[in-house]
ZAZAKOL-962429 format. One record per atom (N, C-alpha, C): atom name; x, y, z; residue in three letters; residue number from 1. Coordinates in pm, whole numbers. Last residue first. Example, Ala and Ser with C-alpha at 12.3 -4.5 7.8 and 13.67 -1.06 7.14 Angstrom:
// ZAZAKOL-962429
+------+--------+--------+--------+-----+-----+
! atom !   east !  north !     up ! res !   n !
+------+--------+--------+--------+-----+-----+
!    N !   1285 !   -225 !    708 ! SER !   2 !
!   CA !   1367 !   -106 !    714 ! SER !   2 !
!    C !   1290 !      3 !    787 ! SER !   2 !
!    N !   1319 !   -569 !    780 ! ALA !   1 !
!   CA !   1230 !   -450 !    780 ! ALA !   1 !
!    C !   1320 !   -330 !    780 ! ALA !   1 !
+------+--------+--------+--------+-----+-----+
//
This chain:
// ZAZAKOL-962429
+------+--------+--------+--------+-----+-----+
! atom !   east !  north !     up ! res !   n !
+------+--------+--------+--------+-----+-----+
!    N !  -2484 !   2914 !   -516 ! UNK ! 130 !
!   CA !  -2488 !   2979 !   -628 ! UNK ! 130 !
!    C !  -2556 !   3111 !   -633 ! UNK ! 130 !
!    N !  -2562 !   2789 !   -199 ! UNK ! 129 !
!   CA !  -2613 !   2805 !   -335 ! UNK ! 129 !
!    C !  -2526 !   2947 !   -428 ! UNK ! 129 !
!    N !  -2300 !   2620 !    -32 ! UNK ! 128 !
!   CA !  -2381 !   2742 !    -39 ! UNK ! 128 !
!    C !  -2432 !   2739 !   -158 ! UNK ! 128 !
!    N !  -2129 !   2396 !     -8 ! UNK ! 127 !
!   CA !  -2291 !   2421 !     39 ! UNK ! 127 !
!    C !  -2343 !   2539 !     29 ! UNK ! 127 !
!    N !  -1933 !   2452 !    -43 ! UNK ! 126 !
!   CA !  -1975 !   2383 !   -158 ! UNK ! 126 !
!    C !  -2103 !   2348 !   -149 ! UNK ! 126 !
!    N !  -1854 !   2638 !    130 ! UNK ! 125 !
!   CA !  -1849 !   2732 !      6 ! UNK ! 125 !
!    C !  -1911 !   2587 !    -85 ! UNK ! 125 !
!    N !  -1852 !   2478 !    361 ! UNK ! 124 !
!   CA !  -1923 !   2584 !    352 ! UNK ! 124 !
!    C !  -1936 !   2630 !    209 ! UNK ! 124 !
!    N !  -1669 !   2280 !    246 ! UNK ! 123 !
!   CA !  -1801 !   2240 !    277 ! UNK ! 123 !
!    C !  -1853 !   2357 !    267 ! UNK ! 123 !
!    N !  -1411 !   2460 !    286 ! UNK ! 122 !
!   CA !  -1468 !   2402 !    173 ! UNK ! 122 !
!    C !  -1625 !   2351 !    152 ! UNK ! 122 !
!    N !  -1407 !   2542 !    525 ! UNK ! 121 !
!   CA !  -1431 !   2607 !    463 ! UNK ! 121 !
!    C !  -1477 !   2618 !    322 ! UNK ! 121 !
!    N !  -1377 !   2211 !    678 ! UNK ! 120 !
!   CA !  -1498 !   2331 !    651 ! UNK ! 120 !
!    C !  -1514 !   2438 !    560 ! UNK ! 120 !
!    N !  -1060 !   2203 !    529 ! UNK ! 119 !
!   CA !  -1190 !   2081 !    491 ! UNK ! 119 !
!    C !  -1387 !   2186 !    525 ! UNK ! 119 !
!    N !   -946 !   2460 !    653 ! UNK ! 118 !
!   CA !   -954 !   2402 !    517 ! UNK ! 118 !
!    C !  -1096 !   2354 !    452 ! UNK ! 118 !
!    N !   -960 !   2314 !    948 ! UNK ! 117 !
!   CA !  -1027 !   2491 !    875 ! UNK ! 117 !
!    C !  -1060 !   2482 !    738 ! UNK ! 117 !
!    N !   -824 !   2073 !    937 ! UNK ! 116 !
!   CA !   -968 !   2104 !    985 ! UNK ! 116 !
!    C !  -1055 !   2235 !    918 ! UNK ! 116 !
!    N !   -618 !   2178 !    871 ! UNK ! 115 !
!   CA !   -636 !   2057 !    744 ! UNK ! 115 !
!    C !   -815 !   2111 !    788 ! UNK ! 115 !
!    N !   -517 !   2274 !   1078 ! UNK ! 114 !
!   CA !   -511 !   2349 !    964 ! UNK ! 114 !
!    C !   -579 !   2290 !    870 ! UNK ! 114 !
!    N !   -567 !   2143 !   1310 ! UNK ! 113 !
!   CA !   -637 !   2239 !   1276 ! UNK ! 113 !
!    C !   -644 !   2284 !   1113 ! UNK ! 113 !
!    N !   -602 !   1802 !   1272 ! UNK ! 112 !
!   CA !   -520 !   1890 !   1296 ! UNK ! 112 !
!    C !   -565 !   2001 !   1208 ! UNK ! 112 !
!    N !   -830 !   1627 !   1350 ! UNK ! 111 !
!   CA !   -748 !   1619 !   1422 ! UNK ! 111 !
!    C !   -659 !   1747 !   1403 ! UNK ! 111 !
!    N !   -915 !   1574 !   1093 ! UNK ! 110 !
!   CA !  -1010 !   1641 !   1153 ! UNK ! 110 !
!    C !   -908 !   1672 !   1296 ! UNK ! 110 !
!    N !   -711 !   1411 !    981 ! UNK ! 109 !
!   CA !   -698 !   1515 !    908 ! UNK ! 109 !
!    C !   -825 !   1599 !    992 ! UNK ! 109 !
!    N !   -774 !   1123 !   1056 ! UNK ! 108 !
!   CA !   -628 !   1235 !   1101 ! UNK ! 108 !
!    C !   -663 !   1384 !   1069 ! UNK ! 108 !
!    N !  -1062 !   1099 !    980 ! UNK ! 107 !
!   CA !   -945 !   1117 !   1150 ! UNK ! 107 !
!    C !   -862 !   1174 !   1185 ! UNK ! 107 !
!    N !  -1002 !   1093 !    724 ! UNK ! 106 !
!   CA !  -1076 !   1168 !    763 ! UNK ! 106 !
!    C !  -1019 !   1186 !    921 ! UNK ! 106 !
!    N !   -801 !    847 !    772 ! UNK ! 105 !
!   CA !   -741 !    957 !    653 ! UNK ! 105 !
!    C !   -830 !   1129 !    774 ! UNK ! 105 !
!    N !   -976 !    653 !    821 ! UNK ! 104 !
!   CA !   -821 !    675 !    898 ! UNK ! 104 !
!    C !   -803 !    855 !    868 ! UNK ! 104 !
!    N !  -1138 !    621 !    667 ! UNK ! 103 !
!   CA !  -1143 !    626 !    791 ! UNK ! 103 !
!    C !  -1087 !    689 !    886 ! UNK ! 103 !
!    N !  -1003 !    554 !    478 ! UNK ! 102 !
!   CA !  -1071 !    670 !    455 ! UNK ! 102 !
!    C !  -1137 !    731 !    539 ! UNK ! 102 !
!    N !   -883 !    325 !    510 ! UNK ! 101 !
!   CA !   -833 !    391 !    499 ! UNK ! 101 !
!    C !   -882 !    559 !    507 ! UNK ! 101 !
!    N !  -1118 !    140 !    548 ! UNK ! 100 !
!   CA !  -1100 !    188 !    670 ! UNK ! 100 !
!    C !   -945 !    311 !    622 ! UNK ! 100 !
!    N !  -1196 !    159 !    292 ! UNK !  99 !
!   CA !  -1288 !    221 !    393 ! UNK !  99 !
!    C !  -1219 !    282 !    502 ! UNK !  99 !
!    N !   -940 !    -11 !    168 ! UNK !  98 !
!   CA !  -1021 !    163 !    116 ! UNK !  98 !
!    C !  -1103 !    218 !    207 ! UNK !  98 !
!    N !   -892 !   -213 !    182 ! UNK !  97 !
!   CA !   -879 !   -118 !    259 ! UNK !  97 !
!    C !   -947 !     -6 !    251 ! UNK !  97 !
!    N !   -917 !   -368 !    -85 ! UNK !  96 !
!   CA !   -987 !   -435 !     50 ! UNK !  96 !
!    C !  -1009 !   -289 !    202 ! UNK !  96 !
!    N !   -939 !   -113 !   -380 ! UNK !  95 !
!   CA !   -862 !   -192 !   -226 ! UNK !  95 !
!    C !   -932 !   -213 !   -130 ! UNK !  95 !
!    N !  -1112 !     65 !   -497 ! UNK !  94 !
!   CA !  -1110 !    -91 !   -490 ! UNK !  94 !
!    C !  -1066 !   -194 !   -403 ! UNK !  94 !
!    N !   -951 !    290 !   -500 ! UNK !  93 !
!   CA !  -1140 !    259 !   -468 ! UNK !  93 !
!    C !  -1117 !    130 !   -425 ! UNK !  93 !
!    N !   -718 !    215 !   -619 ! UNK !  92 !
!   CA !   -713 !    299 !   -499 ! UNK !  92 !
!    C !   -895 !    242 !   -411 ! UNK !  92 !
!    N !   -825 !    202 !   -902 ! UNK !  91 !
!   CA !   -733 !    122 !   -812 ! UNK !  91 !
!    C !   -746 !    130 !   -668 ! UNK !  91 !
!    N !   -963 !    419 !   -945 ! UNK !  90 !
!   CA !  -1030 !    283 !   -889 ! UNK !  90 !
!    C !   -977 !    232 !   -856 ! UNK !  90 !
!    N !   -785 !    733 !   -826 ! UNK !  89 !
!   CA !   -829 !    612 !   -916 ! UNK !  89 !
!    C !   -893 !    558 !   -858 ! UNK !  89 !
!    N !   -629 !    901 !   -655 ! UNK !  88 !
!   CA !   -596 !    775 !   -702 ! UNK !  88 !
!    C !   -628 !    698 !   -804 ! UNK !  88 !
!    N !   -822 !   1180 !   -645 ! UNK !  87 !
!   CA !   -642 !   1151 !   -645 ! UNK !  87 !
!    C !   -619 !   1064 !   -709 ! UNK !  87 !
!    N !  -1074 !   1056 !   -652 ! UNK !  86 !
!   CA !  -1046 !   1145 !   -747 ! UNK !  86 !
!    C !   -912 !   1152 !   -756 ! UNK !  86 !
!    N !  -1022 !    897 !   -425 ! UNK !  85 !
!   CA !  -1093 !    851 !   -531 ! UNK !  85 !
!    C !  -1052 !    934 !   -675 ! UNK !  85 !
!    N !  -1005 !   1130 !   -217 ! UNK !  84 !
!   CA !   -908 !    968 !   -253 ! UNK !  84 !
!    C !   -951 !    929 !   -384 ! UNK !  84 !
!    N !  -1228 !   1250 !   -253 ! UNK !  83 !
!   CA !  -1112 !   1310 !   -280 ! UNK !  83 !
!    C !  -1032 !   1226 !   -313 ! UNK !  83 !
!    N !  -1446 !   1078 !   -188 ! UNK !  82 !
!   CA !  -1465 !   1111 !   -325 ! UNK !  82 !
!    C !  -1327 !   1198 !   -368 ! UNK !  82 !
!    N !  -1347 !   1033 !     78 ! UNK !  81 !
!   CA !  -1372 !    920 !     17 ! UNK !  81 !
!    C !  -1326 !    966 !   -136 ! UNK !  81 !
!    N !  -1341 !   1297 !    205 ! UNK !  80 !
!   CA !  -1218 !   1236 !    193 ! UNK !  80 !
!    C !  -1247 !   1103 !     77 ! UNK !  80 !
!    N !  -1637 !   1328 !    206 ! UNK !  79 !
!   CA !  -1594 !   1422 !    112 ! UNK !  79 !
!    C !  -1408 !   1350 !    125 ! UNK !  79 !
!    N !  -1699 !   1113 !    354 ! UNK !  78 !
!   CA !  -1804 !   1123 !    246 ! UNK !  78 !
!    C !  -1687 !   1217 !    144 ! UNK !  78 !
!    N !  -1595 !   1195 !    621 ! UNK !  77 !
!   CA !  -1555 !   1067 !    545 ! UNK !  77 !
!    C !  -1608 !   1108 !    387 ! UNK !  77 !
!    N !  -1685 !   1466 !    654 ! UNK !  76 !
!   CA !  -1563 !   1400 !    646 ! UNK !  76 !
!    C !  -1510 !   1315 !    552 ! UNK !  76 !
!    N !  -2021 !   1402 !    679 ! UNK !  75 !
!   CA !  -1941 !   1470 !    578 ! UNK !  75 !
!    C !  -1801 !   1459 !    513 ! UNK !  75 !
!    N !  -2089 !   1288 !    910 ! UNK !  74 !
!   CA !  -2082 !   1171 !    756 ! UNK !  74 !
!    C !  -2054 !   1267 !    676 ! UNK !  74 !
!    N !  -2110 !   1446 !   1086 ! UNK !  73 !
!   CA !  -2052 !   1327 !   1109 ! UNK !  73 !
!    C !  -2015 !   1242 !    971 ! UNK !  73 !
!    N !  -2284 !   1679 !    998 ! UNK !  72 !
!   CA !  -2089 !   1696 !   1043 ! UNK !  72 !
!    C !  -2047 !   1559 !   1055 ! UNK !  72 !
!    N !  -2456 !   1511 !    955 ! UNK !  71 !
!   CA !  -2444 !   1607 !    855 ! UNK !  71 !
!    C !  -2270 !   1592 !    898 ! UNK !  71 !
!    N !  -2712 !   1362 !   1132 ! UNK !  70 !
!   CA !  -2547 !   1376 !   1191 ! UNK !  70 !
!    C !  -2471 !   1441 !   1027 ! UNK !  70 !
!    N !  -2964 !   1284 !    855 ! UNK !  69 !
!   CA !  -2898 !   1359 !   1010 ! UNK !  69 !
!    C !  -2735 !   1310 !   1012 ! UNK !  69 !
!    N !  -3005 !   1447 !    538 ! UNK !  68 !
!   CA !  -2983 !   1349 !    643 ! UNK !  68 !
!    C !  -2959 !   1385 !    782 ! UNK !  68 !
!    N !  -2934 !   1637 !    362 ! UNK !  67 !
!   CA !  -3083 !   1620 !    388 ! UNK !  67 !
!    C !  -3096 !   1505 !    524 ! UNK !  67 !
!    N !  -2694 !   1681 !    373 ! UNK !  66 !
!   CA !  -2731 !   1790 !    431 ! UNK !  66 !
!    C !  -2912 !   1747 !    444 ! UNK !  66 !
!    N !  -2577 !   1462 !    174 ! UNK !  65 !
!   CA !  -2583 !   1440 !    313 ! UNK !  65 !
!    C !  -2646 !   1501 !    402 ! UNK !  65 !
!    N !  -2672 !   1557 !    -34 ! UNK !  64 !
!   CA !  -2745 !   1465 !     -8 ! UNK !  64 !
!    C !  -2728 !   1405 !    125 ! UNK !  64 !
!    N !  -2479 !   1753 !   -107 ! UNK !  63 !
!   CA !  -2652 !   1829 !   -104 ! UNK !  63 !
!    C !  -2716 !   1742 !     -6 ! UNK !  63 !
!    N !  -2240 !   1627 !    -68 ! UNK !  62 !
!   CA !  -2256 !   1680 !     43 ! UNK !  62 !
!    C !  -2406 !   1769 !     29 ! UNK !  62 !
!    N !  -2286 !   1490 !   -332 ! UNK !  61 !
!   CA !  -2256 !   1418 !   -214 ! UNK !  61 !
!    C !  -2322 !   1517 !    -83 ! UNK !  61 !
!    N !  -2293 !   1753 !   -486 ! UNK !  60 !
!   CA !  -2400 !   1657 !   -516 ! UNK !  60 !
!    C !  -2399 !   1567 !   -376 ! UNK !  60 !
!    N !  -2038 !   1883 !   -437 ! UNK !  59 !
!   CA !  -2141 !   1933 !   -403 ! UNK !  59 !
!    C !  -2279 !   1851 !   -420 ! UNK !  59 !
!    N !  -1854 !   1670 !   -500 ! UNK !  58 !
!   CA !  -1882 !   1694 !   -383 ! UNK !  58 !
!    C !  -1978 !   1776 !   -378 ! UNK !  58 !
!    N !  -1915 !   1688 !   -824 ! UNK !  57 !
!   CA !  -1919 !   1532 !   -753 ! UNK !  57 !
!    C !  -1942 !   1557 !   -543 ! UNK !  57 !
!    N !  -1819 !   1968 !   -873 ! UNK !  56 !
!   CA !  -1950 !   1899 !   -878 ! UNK !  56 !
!    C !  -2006 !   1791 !   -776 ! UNK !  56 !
!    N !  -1560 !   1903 !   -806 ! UNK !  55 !
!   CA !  -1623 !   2003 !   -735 ! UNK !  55 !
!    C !  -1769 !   1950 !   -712 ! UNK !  55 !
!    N !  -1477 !   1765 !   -952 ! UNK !  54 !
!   CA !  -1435 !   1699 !   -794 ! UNK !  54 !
!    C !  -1569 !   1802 !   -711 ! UNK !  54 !
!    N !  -1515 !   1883 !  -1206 ! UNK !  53 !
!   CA !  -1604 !   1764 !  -1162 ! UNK !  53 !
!    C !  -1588 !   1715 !  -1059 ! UNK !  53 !
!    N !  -1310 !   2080 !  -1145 ! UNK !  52 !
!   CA !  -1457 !   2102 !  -1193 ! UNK !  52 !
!    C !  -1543 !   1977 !  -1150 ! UNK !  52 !
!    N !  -1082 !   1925 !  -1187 ! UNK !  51 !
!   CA !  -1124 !   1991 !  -1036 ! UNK !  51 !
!    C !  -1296 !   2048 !  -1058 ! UNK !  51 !
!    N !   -993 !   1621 !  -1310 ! UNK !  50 !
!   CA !  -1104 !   1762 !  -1360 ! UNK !  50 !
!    C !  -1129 !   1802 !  -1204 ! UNK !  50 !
!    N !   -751 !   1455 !  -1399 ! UNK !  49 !
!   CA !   -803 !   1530 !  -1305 ! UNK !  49 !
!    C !   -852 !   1616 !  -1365 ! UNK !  49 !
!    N !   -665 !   1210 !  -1650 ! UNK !  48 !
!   CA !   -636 !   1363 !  -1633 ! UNK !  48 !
!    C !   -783 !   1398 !  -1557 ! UNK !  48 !
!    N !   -436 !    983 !  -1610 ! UNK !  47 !
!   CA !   -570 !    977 !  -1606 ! UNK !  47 !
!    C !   -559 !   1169 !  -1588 ! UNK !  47 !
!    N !   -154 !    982 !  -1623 ! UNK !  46 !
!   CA !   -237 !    983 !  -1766 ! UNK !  46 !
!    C !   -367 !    984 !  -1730 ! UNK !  46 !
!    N !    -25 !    953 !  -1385 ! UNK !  45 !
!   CA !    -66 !   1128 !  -1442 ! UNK !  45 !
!    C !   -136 !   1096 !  -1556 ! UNK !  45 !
!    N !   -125 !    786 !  -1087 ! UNK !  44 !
!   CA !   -132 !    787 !  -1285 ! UNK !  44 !
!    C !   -167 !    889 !  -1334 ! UNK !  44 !
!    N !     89 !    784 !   -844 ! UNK !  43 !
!   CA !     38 !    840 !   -901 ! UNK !  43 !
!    C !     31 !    854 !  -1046 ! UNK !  43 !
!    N !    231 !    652 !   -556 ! UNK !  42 !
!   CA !    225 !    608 !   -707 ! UNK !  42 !
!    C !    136 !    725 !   -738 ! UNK !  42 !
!    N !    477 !    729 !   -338 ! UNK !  41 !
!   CA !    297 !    758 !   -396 ! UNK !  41 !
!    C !    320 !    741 !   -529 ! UNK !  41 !
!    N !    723 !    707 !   -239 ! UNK !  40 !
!   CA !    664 !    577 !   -259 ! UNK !  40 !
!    C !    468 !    596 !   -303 ! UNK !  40 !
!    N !    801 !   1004 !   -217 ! UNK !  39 !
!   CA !    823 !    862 !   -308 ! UNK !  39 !
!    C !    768 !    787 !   -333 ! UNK !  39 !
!    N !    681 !   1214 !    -91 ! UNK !  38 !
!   CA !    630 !   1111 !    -81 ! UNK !  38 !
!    C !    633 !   1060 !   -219 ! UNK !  38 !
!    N !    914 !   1382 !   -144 ! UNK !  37 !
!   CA !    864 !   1457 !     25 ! UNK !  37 !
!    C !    797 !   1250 !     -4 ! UNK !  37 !
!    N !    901 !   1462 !   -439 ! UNK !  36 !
!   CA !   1011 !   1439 !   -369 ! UNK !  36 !
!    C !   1019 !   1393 !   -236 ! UNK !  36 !
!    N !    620 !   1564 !   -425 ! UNK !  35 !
!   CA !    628 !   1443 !   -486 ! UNK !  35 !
!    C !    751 !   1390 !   -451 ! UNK !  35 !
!    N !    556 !   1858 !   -349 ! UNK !  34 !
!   CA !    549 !   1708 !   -284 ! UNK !  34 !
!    C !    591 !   1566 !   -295 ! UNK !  34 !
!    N !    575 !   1967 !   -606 ! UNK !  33 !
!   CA !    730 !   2026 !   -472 ! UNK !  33 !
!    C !    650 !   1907 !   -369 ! UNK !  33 !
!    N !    370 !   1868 !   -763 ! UNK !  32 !
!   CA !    506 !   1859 !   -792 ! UNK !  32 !
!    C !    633 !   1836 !   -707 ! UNK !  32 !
!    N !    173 !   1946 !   -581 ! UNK !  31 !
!   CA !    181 !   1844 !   -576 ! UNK !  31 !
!    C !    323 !   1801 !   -649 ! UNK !  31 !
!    N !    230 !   2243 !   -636 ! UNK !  30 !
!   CA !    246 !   2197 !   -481 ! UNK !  30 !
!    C !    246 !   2050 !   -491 ! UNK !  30 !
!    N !    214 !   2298 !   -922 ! UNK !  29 !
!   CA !    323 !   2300 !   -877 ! UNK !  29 !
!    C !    353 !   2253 !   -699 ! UNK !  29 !
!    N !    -70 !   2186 !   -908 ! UNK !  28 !
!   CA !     45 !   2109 !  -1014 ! UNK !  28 !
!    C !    170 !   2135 !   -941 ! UNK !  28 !
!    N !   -185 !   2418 !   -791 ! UNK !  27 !
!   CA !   -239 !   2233 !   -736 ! UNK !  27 !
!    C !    -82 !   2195 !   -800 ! UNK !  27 !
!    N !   -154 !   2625 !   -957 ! UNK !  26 !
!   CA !    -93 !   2634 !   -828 ! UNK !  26 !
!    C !    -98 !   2458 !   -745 ! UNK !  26 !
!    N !   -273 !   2558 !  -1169 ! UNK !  25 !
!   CA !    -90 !   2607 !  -1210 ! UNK !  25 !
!    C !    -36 !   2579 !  -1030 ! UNK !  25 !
!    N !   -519 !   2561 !  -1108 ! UNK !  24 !
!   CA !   -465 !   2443 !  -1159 ! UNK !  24 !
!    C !   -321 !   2462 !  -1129 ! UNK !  24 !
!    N !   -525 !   2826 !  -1011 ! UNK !  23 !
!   CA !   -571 !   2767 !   -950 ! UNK !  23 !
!    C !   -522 !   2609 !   -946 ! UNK !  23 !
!    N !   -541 !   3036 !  -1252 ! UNK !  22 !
!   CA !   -377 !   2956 !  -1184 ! UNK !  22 !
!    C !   -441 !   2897 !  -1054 ! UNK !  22 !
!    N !   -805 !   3105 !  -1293 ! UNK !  21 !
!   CA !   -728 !   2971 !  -1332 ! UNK !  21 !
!    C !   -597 !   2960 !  -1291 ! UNK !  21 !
!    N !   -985 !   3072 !   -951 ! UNK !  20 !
!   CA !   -934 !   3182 !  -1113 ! UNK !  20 !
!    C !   -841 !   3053 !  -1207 ! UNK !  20 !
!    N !  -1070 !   2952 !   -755 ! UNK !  19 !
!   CA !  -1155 !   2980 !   -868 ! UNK !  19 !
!    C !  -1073 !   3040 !  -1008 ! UNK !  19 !
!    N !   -981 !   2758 !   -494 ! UNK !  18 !
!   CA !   -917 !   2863 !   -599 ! UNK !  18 !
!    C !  -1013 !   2835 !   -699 ! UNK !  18 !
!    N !  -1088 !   2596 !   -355 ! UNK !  17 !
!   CA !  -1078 !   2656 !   -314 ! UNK !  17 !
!    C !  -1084 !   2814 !   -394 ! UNK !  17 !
!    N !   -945 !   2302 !   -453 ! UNK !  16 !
!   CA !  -1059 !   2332 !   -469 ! UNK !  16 !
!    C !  -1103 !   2454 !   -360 ! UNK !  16 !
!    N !   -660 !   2385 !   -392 ! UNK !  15 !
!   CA !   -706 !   2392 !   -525 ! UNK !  15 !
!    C !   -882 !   2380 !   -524 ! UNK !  15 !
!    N !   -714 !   2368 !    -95 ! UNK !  14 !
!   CA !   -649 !   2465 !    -67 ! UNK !  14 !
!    C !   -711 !   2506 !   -299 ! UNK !  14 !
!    N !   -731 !   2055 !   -128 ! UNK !  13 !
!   CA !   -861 !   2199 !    -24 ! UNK !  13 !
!    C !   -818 !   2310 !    -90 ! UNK !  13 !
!    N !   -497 !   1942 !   -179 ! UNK !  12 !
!   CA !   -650 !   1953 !   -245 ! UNK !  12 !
!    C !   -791 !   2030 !   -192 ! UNK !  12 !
!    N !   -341 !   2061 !     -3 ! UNK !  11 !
!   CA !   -317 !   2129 !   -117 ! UNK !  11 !
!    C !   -442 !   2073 !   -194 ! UNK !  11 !
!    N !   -449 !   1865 !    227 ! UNK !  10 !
!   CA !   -438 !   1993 !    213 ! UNK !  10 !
!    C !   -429 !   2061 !    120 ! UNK !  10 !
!    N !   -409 !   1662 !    120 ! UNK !   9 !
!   CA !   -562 !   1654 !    128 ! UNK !   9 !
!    C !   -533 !   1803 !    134 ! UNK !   9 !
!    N !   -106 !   1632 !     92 ! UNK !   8 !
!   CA !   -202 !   1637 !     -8 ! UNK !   8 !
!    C !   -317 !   1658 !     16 ! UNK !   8 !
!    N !    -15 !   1596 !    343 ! UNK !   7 !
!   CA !    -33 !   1776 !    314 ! UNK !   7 !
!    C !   -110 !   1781 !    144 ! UNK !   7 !
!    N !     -3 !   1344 !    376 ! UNK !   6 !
!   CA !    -78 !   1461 !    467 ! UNK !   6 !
!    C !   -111 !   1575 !    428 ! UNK !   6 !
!    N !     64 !   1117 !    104 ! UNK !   5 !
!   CA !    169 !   1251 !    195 ! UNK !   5 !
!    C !      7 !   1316 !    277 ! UNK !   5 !
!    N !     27 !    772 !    183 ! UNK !   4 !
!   CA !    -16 !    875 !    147 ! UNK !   4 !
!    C !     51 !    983 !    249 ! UNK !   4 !
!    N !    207 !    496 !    110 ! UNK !   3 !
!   CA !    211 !    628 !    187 ! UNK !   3 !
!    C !    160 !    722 !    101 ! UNK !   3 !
!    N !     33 !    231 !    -72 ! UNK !   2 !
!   CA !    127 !    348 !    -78 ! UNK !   2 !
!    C !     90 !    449 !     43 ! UNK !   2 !
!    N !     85 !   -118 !      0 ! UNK !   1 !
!   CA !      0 !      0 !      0 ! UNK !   1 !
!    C !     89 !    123 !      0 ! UNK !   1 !
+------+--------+--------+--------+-----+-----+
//
C-alpha cells in the first residue's frame, strides 16, 4: 500500500478553493514540490483530473448528506472518500482497505487544525447556493 503525503488533502482543499485559473498552475506545482517529500505515492498522471467535476461530484454528495442527520458526522468521510478517489483512481477505490483507509485519513486530518479549517471552509463554500 502506498504512503499517502498529509499535506495532499491539504493542497486539495487549498485547489478546490481557488476559482481563477492559476488555480490548476498552483495544485500542479504543490503536488510537484510534494512528490520528492512522498516517493513511494504512485500516481497515474495519464488519467487527467477535472477539479470542476471533484467540485460537482462533492457538491452533489454533500446536497445529499445535508438532507440526512449527523451532517458533520458523515461529511468528512463522504468528502475524503470522493477526494481519494479522485487523487488515485479505482485502483485505490477498490482496495480491501479503502474504507478503513478513509477512515483513517478523515481522522487524522479532523485532528489537525489546519487541514480542519480548510476541509470546513470548503463544505461551507460547496454548500452554499450559487
Amino acid at each position: 500500500m502506498s504512503i499517502i503525503d498529509p499535506t495532499r488533502i491539504t493542497a486539495i482543499f487549498k485547489t478546490l478553493s481557488v476559482t481563477s485559473s492559476d488555480g490548476a498552475n498552483t495544485h500542479k506545482s504543490t503536488i510537484e514540490k510534494k512528490a520528492g517529500a512522498a516517493a513511494s505515492l504512485k500516481i497515474d498522471n495519464s488519467q487527467e483530473r477535472d477539479k470542476e467535476k471533484l467540485k460537482k461530484n462533492l457538491q452533489t454528495i454533500l446536497k445529499k448528506l445535508k438532507e440526512q442527520d449527523n451532517f458533520e458526522e458523515k461529511a468528512p468521510k463522504a468528502v475524503i472518500k470522493e477526494i481519494l478517489l479522485w487523487e488515485f483512481g479505482d485502483e485505490f477505490f477498490n482496495h480491501p482497505q479503502f474504507n478503513r483507509i478513509s477512515q483513517t485519513v478523515s481522522e487524522q486530518m479532523l485532528t489537525k487544525k489546519h487541514s480542519k479549517d480548510y476541509f470546513f471552509r470548503i463544505v461551507a463554500e460547496l454548500t452554499t447556493p450559487d
